[in-house]
N, C-alpha and C positions, 0 to 999 in steps of 0.2 A: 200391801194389804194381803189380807188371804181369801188366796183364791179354791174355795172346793165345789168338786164337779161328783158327779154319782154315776155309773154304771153298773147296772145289773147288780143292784143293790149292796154294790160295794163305792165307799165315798172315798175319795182322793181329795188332799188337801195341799197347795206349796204358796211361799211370800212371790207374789210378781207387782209388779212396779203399775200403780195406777197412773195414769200419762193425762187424763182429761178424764173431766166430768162437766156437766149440764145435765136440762131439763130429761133429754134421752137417755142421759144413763151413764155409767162408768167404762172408762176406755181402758183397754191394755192390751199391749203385741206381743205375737209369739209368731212361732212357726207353724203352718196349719198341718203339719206333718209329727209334731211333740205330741207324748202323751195327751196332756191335756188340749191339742187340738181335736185327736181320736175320739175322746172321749165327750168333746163338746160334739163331734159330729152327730155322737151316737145319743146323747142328751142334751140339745140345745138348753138345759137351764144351769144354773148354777150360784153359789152362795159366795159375798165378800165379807170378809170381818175387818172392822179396822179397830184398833187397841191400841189405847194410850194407858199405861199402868200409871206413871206418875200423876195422873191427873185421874184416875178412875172413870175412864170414862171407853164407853164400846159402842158400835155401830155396827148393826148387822143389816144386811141388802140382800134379798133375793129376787130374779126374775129370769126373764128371759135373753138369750142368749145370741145376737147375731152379730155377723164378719162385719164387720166397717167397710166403708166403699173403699175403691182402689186406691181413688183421689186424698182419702182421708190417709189410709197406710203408706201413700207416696210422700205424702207430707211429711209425717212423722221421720220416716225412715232416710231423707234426707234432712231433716232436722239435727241428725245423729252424725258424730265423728266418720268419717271415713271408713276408719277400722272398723268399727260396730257396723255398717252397714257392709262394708266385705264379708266379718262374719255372720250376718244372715245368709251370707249364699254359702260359707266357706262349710258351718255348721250344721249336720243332720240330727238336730235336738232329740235326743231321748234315746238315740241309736247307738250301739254296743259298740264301741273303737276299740282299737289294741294299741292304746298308748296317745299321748300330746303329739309324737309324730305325727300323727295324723291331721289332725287337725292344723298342724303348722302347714303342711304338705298341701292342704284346702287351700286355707287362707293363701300362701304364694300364689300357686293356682291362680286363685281370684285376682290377687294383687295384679298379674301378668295379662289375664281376661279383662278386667278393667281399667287397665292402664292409659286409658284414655277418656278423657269426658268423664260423665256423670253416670254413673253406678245405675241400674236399672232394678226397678221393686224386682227381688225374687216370686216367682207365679207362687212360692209355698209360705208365704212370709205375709203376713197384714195385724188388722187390729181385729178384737172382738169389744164388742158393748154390753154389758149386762146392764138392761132396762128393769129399773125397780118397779116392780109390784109390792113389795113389803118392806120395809125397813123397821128396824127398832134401835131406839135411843138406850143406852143403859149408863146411870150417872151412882156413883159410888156415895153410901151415905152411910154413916154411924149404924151400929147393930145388926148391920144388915138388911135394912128397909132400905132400898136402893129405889130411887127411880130408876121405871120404865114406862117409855113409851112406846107403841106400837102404832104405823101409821101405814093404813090399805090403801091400796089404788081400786078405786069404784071402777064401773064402767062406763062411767063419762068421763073418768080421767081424775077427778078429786078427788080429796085422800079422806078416808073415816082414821081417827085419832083416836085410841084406848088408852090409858090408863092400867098397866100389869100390874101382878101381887109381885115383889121380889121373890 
């Protein structure tokens, strides 16, 4: 999906991997220390698109924005290969290296650090939820008259349903 976050009226957009959804909202892991960690600190809200061309069809979500419990990103994060969970700790996301050395040099590191037992969530490492308040449906139709729909979260929680102009 895509994920874009807004700061200081500049928008950031990148594809990250949606891992779970329910009633609460869309899940996805990062590092809390990556760009769009920073940026979710400084704007807890943010926008998913999800886009299927062959079948013309789009999903847009916006809401609010909060870290998953610990229990939840402990989950996930042994869910994951080995390697993938080394490099959350091996990888400082978004941060300027001087070369894949580097990063091999982490990960050993890690490798040697947890050479024993079961790998430990990194403290910078978890999941985020983006809770829908809005969503819109968009379905691809002849000449350009597309369905859309647009679907509000009230404040009891039930959704108001529109009807868009393409």
């Amino acid at each position: 999906m895509t994920l874009a976050t807004c700061v200081e009226g500049k928008p950031f957009a990148r594809i990250v991997l949606l891992k779970e959804f329910d009633q609460s909202g869309f899940v996805f892991f990062t590092n809390y220390h990556s760009e769009k960690g920073g940026q979710l600190e400084k704007n807890a809200r943010a926008a998913l698109v999800f886009y299927w061309m062959e079948v013309e069809r789009q999903i847009r979500i916006e809401g609010a924005v909060t870290k998953t419990t610990n229990e939840e990103s402990e989950r996930y994060l042994h869910s994951r290969p080995a390697g993938a969970q080394l490099g959350a700790w091996a990888s400082h996301q978004s941060e300027v290296i001087d070369g894949r050395r580097v990063l091999n040099a982490r990960l050993e590191e890690m490798k040697q650090r947890f050479a024993e037992g079961k790998i430990p969530l990194p403290p910078h490492w978890g999941g985020y939820r983006v809770n829908p308040e809005r969503m819109e449906f968009w379905q691809g139709r002849p000449d350009r008259l597309h369905d859309r729909f647009r679907y509000t979260r009230k404040a009891d929680g039930s959704w108001s349903i529109d009807r868009l102009a393409p």
